[in-house]
MARTOR-204006 format. One record per residue (C-alpha): residue number from 1; x, y negated, z. Coordinates in Angstrom, 2 decimals. Example, Ala and Ser with C-alpha at 12.3 -4.5 7.8 and 13.67 -1.06 7.14 Angstrom:
// MARTOR-204006
REC pos      px      py      pz
REC   1   12.30    4.50    7.80
REC   2   13.67    1.06    7.14
END
This chain:
// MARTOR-204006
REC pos      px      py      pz
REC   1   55.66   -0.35    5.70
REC   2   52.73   -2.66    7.10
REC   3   55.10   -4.62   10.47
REC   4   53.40   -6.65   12.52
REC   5   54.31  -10.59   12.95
REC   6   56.31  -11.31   15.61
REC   7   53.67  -13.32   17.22
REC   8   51.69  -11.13   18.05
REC   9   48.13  -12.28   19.67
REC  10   47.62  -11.88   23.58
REC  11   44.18  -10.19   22.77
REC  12   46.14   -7.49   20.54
REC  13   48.80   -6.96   23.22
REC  14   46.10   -6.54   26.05
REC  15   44.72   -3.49   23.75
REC  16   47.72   -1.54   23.24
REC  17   48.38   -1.79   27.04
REC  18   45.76   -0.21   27.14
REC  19   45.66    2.51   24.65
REC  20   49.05    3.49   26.00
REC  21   47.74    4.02   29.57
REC  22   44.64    4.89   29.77
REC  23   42.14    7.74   28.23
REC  24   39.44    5.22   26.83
REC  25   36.93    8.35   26.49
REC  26   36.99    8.92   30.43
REC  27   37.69    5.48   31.80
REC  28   35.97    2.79   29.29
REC  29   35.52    0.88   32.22
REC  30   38.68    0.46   33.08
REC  31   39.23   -0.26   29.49
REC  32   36.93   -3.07   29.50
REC  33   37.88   -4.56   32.63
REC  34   41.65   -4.38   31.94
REC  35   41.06   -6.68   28.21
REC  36   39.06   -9.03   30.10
REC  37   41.95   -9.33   32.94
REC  38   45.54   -9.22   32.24
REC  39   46.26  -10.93   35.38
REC  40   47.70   -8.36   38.04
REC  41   51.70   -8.00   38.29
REC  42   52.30   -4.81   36.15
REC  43   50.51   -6.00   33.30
REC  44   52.07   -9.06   33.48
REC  45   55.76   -7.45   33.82
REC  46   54.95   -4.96   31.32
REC  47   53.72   -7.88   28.78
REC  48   56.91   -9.84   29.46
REC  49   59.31   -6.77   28.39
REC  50   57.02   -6.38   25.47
REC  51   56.84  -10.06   24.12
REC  52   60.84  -10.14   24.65
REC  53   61.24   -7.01   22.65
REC  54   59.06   -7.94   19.72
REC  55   60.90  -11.62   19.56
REC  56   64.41   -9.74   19.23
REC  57   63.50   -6.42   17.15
REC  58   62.12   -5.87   13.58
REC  59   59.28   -3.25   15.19
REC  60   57.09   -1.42   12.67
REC  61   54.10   -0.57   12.95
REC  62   54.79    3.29   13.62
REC  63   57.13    2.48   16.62
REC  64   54.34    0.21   18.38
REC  65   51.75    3.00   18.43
REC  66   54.12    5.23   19.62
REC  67   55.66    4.08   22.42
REC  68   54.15    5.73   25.85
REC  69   52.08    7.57   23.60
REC  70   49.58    9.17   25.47
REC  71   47.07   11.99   23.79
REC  72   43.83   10.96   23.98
REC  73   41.50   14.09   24.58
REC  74   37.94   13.89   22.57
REC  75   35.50   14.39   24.42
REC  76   33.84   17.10   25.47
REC  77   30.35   17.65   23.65
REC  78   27.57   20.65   23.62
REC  79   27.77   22.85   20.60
REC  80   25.03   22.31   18.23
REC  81   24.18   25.60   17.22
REC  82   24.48   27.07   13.88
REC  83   21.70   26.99   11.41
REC  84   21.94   29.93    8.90
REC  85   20.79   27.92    5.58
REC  86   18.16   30.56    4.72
REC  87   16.08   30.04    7.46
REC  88   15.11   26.59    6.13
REC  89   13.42   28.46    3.29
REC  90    9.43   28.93    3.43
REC  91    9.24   31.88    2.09
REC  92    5.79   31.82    1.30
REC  93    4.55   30.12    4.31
REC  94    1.56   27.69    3.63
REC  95    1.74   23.97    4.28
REC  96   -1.85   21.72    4.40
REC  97   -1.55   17.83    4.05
REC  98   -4.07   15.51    5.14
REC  99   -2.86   11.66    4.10
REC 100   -4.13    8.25    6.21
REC 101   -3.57    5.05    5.79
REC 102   -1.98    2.76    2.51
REC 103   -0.72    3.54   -0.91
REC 104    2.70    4.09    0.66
REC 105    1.64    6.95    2.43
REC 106   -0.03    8.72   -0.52
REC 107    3.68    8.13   -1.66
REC 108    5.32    9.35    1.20
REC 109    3.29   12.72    0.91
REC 110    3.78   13.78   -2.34
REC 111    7.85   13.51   -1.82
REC 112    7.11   15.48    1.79
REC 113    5.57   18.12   -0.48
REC 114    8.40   17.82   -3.23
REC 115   11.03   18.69   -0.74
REC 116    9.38   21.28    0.87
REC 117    8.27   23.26   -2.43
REC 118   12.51   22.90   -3.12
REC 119   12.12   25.24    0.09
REC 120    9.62   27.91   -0.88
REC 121    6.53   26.86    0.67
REC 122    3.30   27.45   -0.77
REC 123    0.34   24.70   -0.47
REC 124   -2.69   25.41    1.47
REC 125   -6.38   23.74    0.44
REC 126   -7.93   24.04    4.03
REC 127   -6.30   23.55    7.40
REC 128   -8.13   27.11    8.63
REC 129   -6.05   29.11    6.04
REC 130   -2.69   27.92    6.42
REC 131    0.97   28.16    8.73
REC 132    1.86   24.64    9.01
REC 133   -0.65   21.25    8.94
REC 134    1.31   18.11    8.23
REC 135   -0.47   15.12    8.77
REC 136    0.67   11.48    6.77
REC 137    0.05    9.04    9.29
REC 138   -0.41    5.27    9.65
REC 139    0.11    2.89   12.94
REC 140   -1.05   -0.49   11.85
REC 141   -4.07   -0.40   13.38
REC 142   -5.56    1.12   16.43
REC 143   -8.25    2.83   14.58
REC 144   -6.22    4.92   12.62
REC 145   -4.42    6.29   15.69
REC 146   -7.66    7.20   17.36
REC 147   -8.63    9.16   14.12
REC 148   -5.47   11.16   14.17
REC 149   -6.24   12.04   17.86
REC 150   -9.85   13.09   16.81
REC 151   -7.92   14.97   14.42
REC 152   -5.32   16.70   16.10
REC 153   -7.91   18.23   18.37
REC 154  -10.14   19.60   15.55
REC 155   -7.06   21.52   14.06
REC 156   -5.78   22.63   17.62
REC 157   -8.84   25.08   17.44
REC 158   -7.45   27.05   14.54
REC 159   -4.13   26.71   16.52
REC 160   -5.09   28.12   19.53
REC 161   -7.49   31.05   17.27
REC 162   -4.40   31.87   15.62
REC 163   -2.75   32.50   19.33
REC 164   -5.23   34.46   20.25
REC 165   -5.57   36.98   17.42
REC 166   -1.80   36.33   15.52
REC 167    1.30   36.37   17.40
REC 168    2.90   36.98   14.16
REC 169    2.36   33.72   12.36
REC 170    2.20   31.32   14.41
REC 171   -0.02   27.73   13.71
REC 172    1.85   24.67   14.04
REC 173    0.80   20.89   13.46
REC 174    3.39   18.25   12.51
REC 175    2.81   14.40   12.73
REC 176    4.65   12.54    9.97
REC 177    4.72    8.88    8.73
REC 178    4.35    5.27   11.15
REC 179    2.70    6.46   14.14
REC 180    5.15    9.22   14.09
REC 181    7.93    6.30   13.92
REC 182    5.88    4.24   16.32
REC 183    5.49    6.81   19.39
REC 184    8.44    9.20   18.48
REC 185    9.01   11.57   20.90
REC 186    5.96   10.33   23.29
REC 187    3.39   12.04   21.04
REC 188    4.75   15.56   22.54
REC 189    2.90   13.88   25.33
REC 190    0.24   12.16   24.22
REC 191   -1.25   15.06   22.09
REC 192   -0.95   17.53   25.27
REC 193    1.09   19.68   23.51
REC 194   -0.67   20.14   20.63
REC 195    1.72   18.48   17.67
REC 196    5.16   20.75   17.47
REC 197    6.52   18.71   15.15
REC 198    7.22   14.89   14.59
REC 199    8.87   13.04   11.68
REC 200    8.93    9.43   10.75
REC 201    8.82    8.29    7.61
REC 202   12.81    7.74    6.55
REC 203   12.84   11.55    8.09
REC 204   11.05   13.63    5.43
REC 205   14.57   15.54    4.04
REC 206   15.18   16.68    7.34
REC 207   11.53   18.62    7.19
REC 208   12.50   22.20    6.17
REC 209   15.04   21.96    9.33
REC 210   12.55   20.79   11.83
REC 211    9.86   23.79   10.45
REC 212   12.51   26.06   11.05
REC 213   13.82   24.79   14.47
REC 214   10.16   25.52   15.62
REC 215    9.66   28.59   14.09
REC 216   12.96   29.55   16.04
REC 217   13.82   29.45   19.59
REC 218   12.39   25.47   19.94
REC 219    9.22   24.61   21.16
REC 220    9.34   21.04   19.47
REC 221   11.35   19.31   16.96
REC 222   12.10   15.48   16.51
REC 223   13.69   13.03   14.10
REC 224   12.55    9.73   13.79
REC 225   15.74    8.37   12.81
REC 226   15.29    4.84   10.41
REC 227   17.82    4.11    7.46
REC 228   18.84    0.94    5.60
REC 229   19.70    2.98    2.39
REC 230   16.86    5.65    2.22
REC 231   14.45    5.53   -1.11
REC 232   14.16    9.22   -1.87
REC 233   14.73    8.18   -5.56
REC 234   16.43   11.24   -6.41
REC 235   13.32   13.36   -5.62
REC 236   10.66   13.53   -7.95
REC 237    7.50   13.50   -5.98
REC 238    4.97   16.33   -7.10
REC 239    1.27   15.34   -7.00
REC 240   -1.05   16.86   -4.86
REC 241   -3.72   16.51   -7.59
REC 242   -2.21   17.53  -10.95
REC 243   -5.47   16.59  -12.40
REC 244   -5.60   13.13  -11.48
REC 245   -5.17   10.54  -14.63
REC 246   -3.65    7.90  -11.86
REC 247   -0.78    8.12   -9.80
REC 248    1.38    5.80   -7.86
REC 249    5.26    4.89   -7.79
REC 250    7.15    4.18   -4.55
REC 251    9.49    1.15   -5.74
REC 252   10.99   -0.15   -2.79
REC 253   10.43    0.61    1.12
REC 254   10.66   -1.44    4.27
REC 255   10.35   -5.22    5.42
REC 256   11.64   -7.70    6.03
REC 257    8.96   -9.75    7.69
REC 258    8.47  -10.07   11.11
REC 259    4.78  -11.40   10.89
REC 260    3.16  -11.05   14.70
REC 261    0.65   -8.83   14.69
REC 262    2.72   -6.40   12.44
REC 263    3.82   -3.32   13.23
REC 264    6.10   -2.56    9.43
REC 265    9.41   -3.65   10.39
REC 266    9.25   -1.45   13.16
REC 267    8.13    1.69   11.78
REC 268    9.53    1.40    8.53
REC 269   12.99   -0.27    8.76
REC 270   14.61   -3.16    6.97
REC 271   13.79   -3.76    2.91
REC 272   15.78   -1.57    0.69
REC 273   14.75   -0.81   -3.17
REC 274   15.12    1.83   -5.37
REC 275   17.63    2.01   -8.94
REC 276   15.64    0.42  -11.75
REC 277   16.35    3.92  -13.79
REC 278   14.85    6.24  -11.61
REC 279   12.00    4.40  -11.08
REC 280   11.76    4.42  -14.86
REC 281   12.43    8.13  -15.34
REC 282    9.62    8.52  -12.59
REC 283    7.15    6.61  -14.75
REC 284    7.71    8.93  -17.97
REC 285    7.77   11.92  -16.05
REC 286    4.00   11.35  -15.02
REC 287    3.18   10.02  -19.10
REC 288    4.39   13.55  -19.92
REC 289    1.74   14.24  -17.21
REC 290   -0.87   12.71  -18.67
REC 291   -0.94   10.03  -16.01
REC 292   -2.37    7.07  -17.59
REC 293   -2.81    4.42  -14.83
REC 294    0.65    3.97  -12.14
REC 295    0.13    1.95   -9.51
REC 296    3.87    0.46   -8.29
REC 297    3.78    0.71   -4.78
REC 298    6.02   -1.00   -1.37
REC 299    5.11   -3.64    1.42
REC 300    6.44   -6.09   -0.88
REC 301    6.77   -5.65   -4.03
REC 302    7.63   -9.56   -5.44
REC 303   11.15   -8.70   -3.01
REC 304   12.19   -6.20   -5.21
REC 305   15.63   -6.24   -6.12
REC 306   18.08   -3.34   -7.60
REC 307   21.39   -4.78   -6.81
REC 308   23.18   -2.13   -9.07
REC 309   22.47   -4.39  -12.13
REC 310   22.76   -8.56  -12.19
REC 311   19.89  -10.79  -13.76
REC 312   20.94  -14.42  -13.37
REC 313   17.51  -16.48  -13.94
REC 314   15.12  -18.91  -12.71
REC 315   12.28  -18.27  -10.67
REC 316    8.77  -19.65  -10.51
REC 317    8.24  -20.16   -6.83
REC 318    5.17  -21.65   -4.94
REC 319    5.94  -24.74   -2.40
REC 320    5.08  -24.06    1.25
REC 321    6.26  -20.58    1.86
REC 322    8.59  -19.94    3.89
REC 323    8.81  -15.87    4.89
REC 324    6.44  -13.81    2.45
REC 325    8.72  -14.46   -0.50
REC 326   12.20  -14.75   -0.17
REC 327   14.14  -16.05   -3.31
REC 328   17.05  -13.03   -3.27
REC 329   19.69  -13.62   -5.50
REC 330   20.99  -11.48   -8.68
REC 331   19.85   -8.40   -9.33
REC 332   17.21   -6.83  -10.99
REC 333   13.36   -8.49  -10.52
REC 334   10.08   -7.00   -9.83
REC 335    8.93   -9.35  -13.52
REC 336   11.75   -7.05  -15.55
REC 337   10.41   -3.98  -13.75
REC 338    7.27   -4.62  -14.80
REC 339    8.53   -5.28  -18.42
REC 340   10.28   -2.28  -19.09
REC 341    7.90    0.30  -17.22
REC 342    4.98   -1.96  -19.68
REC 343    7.09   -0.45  -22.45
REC 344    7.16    3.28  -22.03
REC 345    3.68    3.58  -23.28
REC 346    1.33    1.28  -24.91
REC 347   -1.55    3.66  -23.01
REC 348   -0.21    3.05  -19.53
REC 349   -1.86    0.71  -17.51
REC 350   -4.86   -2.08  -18.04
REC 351   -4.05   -5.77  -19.76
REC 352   -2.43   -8.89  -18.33
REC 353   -2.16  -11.78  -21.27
REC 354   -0.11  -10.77  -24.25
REC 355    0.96   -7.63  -22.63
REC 356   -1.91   -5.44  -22.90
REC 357   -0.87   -2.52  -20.58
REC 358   -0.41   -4.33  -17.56
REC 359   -2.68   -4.53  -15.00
REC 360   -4.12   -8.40  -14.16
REC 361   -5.11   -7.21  -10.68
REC 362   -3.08   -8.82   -8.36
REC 363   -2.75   -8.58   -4.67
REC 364   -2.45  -11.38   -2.06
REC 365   -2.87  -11.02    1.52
REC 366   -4.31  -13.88    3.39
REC 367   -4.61  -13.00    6.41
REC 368   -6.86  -16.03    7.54
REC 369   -7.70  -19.20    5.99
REC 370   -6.71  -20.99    9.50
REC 371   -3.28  -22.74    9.27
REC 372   -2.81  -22.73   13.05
REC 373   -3.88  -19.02   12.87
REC 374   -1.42  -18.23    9.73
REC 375    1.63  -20.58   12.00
REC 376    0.48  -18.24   15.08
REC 377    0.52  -15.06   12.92
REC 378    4.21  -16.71   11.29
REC 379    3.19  -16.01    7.88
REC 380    5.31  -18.93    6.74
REC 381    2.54  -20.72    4.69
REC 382   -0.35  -23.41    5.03
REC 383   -4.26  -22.74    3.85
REC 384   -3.38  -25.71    1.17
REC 385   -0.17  -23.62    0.13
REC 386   -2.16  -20.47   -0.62
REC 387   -5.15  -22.22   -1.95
REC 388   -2.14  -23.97   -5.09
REC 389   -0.41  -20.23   -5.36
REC 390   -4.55  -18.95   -6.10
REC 391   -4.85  -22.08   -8.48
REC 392   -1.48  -21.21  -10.53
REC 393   -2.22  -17.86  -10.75
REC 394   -6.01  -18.61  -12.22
REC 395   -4.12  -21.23  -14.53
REC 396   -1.83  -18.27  -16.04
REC 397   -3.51  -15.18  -16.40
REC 398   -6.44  -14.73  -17.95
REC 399   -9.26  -13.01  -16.54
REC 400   -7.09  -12.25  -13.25
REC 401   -8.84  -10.02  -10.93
REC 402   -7.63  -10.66   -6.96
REC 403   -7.79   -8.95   -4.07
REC 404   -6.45   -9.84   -0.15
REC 405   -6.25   -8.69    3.10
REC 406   -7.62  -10.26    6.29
REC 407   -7.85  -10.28   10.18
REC 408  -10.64  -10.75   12.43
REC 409  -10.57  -12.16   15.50
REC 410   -6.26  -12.52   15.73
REC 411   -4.63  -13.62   19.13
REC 412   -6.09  -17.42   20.17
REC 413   -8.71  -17.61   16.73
REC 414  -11.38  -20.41   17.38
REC 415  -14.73  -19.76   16.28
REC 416  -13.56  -23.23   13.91
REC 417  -10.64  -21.07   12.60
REC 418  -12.76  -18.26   12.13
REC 419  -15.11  -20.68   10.02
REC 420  -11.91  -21.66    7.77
REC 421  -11.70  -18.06    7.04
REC 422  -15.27  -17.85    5.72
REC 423  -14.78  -21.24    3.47
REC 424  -11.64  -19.82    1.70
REC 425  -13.54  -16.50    0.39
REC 426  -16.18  -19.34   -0.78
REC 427  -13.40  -20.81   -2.65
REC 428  -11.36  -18.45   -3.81
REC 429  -14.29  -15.58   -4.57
REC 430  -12.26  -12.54   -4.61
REC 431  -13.09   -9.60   -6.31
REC 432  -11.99   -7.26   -3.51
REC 433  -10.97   -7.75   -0.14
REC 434  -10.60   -5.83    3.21
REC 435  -10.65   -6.87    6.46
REC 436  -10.48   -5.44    9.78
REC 437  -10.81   -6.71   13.78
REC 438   -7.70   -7.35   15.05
REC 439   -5.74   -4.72   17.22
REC 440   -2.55   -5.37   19.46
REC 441    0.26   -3.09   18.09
REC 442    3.23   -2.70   21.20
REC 443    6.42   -3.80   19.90
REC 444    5.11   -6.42   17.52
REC 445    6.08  -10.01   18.41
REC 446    2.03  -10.67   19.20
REC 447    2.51   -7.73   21.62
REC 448    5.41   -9.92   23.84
REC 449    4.65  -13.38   23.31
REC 450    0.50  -14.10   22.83
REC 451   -2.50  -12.72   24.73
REC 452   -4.82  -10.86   22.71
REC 453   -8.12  -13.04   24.15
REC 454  -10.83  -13.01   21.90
REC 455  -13.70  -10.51   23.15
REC 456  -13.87   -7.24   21.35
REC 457  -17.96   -8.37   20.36
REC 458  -16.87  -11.56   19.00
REC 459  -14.21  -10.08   17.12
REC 460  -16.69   -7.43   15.71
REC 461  -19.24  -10.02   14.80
REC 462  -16.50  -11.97   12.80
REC 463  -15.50   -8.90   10.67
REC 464  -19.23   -8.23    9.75
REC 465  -19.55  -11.69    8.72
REC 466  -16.39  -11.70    6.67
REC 467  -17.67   -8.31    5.33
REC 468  -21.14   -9.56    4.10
REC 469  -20.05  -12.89    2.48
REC 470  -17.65  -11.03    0.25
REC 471  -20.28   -8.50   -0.59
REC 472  -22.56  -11.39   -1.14
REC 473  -20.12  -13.29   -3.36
REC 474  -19.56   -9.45   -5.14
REC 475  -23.06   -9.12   -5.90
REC 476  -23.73  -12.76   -7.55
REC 477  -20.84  -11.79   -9.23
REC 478  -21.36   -8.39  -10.65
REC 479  -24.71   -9.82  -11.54
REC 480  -23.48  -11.95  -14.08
REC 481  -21.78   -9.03  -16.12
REC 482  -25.00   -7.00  -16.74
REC 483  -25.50   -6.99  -20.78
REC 484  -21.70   -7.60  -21.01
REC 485  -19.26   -5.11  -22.49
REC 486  -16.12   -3.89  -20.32
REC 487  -13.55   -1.38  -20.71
REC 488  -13.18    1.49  -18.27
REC 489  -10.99    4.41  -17.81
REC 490  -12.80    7.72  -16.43
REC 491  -11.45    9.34  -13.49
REC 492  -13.18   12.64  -12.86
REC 493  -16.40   13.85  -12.55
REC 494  -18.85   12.35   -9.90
REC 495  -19.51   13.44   -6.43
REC 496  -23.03   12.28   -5.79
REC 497  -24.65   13.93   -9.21
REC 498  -22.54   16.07  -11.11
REC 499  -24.30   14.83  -14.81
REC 500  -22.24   11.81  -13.95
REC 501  -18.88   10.36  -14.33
REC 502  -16.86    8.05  -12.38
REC 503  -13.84    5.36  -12.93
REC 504  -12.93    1.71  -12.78
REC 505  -13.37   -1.17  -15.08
REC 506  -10.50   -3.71  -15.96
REC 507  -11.40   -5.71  -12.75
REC 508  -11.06   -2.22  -10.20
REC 509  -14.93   -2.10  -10.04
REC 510  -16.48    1.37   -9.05
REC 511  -18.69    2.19  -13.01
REC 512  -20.73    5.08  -13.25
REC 513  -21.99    6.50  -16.41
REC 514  -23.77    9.35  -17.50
REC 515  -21.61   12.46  -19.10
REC 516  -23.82   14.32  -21.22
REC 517  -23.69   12.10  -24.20
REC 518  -21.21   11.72  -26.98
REC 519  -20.14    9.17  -28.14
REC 520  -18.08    7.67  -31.19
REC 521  -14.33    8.21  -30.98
REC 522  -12.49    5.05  -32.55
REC 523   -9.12    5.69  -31.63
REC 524   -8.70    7.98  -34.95
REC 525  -10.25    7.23  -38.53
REC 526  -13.99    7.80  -39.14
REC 527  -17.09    8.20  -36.28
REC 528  -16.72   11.71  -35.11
REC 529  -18.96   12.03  -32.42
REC 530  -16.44   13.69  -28.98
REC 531  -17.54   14.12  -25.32
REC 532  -16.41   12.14  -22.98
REC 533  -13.06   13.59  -20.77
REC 534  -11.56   12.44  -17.65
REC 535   -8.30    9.99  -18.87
REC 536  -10.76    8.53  -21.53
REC 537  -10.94    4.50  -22.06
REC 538  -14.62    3.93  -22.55
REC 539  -16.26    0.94  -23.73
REC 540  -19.61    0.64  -21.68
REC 541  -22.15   -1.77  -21.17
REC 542  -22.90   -3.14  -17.92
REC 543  -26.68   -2.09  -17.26
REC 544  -27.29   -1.99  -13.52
REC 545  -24.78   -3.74  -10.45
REC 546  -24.44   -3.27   -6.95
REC 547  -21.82   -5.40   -5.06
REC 548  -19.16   -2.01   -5.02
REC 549  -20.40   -0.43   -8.12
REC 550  -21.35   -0.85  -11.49
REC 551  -24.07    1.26  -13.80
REC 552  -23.18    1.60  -17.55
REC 553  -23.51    3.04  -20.71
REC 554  -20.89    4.52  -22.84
REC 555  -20.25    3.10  -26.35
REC 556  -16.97    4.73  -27.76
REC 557  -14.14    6.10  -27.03
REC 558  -11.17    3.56  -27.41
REC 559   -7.08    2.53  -26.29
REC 560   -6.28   -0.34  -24.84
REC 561   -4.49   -1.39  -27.33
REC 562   -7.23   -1.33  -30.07
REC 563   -9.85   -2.56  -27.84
REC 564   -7.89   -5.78  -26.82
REC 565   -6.93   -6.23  -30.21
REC 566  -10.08   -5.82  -31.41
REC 567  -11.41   -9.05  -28.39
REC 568   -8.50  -10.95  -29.46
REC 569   -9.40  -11.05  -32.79
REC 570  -13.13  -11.71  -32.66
END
């Protein structure tokens, strides 16, 4: 039997005074007055019998608890009421998903549409012919709430048509993802009544219960609830286009961050990444597919750690920052997840070094190329601490194709800053970037402590200039590789002309090439002449460039591991 020491601490003997006179449910703040002051005459007597009795007894623990035992009533709570489990079943009804915003999103969707097949709904092409229009939304910006708004009040027509002429089925419009998380139960509000449902983003499980809580006797249904543990790697996420030869992977979710003008943390919760294994299992799932690009997708994907295994090792850090990358211990690394996903297939994903089915396109968000702007915007790192990561990276991988993110016109930017900005896309030439006017999020830490006071105009004439150098650095670029041979994969058929075919080259540029030609097909013995089909590697020649897009010619059909086997050795 567990006794308690003879000694016991003031603190401890305050509490069980308490718990032996009082009902802490109906008088907590008694409770918390009476710990805090032990001074008045009874609880002084009383505390003087009980130190006395404790210094000349052997008292277990049983006998403490019980004396002046008082029961201590629960509560008294509303009764939630009962939810008969086949009413979360769709029976048929039709669900429509429109997706904004990031990668993550695209993600987020496809396990929102996983769970709710599990349930018996059907998917619906067009938001006119269907029960239920879910909407994947994003929060970081302004812009991309305004479009949901614009939104919302197109599909409130067929809402209010299907009032008029169906009582039967009824049309209802759910709001899932950030800006879901962001304005929870405010968008009931701010949509005027027209969004019945709303979701965030650590939610999605709980979907077939909010459908059928509004198909019920509720007029709305809410959970916006965050979690430090959800990854939704048990659910297999089932693509909205099955005939897509690229698809992404949802790795980790979350951050950790608190840069400024950032709304993440807030509508995504704290960093949290998935078993190594599943995320494997994913991966071969969409091979058997015939997926044959993956894309490994989270807000930060150099944090990711699975804690259920232990890697002891080195790692290659960059001097000078501080917050973006933060050195975790143990554990499973992004590098090793790379590895082993790099080994499932040798046709999986493009080429980085001596691993020819990695990608070398690598993402790195600037920001601004201001280091007062990048302190103000706590990004942890100096311009000259960026410009050595670029100038490592360039020194180790061959070829390396980079992309980056940046802000217009952030909280206190001199046109000098601004300037700085312009000089690092000079320097660095990226391949890619994008770059938007800055927007005050509420909540962020920009939001409560800076003053958003560069003009709207100004900020809008920084993001077109920003714009146009990159697309003038693209074009000079993309000039340079007409004659030369590249590598492509094709992704479907084009929009514009359909005697066309689209995809991306090695370095994620936009090619175009004809599709009524055939051409040789090397990846099996002899020149048999094949027509070219979506999930194809092409070698093409680069005949006509455009600072987005690229004009070519098809040569054969190839693998990546033949063609770059074929470079290496010429």
């Amino acid at each position: 039997m567990l006794k308690l020491n003879s000694r016991v601490p003031f603190k401890l003997l305050s509490i069980y005074y308490m718990q032996s006179r009082y009902n802490i449910h109906e008088n907590t703040t008694h409770f918390n007055k009476i710990c805090s002051n032990t001074c008045g005459s009874r609880s002084r007597t009383r505390l003087s019998k009980l130190q006395t009795q404790l210094q000349t007894e052997d008292v277990g623990l049983f006998k403490f608890l019980n004396v002046n035992k008082t029961v201590i009533e629960p509560p008294k709570t509303s009764v939630i009421p009962y939810i008969d489990k086949n009413s979360l079943y769709g029976n048929g009804k039709l669900v429509y998903f429109e997706t904004y915003g990031c990668q993550m999103n695209d993600s987020d969707t496809e396990v929102a549409w996983s769970i709710l097949k599990a349930y018996g709904y059907e998917r619906a092409m067009s938001p006119d012919f269907c029960d239920i229009a879910l909407l994947m939304t994003c929060a970081v910006r302004e812009g991309a709430e305004s479009k949901i708004y614009a939104r919302l009040n197109q599909l409130n027509s067929f809402k209010m048509r299907r009032k008029r002429y169906s009582d039967k089925h009824p049309y209802k419009i759910g709001l899932l993802g950030c800006m879901a998380e962001r304005l929870k139960s405010k968008l009931l509000n701010y949509s005027n009544g027209i969004v019945d449902i709303v979701c965030g983003p650590d939610a999605l499980r709980d979907l077939p219960n909010l459908i059928s809580s509004v198909y019920g006797d509720m007029p709305n249904a809410v959970n916006v609830a965050l979690s430090i543990e959800e990854t939704y790697s048990d659910i297999v996420p089932v693509r909205l286009d099955q005939s897509r030869k690229t698809a992404y992977i949802s790795i980790m979710r979350g951050c950790d961050n608190m840069c400024t003008y950032c709304i993440i943390p807030f509508t995504r919760g704290r960093e949290r990444s998935r078993n190594i294994s599943t995320i494997l299992d994913e991966a071969k799932h969409l091979i058997e597919q015939g997926v044959k690009e993956i894309c490994l997708v989270g807000q930060n994907v150099n944090s990711y750690r699975d804690l259920s295994e232990v890697q002891l090792c080195d790692t290659l850090n960059s001097k000078g920052f501080n917050t973006i990358y933060k050195n975790r211990k143990n554990g499973i690394r992004f590098d090793t997840l790379l590895d082993k996903i790099s080994q499932i297939d040798p046709e999986f994903l493009d080429v980085i070094n001596d691993k020819h089915n990695i990608c070398n396109q690598i993402h790195i968000p600037a920001q601004s190329g201001s280091t007062q702007v990048l302190k103000t915007m706590n990004r942890g790192y100096t311009r000259e601490a960026y410009l050595e990561l670029i100038h490592k990276i360039k020194d180790r991988v061959k070829d390396v194709v980079l992309s980056s993110d940046f802000i217009a016109g952030f909280c206190n930017e001199t046109e000098e800053n601004h300037q700085e900005t312009m000089q690092l896309l000079r320097d660095v030439r990226y391949n890619h970037i994008y770059v938007f006017p800055y927007s005050m999020r509420e909540k962020t830490k920009a939001h409560y402590r800076l003053v958003d006071d560069v003009d709207e105009a100004v900020k809008k004439r920084r993001h077109m200039e920003l714009a146009n150098l990159y697309r003038e650095i693209a074009l000079e670029d993309h000039i340079k590789c007409i004659g030369s041979e590249q590598l492509m994969m094709v992704e479907d058929v084009g929009k514009r002309s359909k005697d066309t075919f689209y995809g991306a080259t090695e370095g994620g540029v936009r090619t175009i090439i004809p599709n009524n030609l055939q051409i040789p097909d090397l990846t099996c013995d002899g020149n048999n002449l094949i027509d070219i089909k979506k999930g194809d590697y092409i070698a093409v020649k680069i005949t006509k460039a455009t600072s987005q897009t690229f004009n070519a010619q098809p040569l054969y059909k190839t693998t990546l591991k033949k063609y770059h086997g074929k470079n290496n050795h010429d």
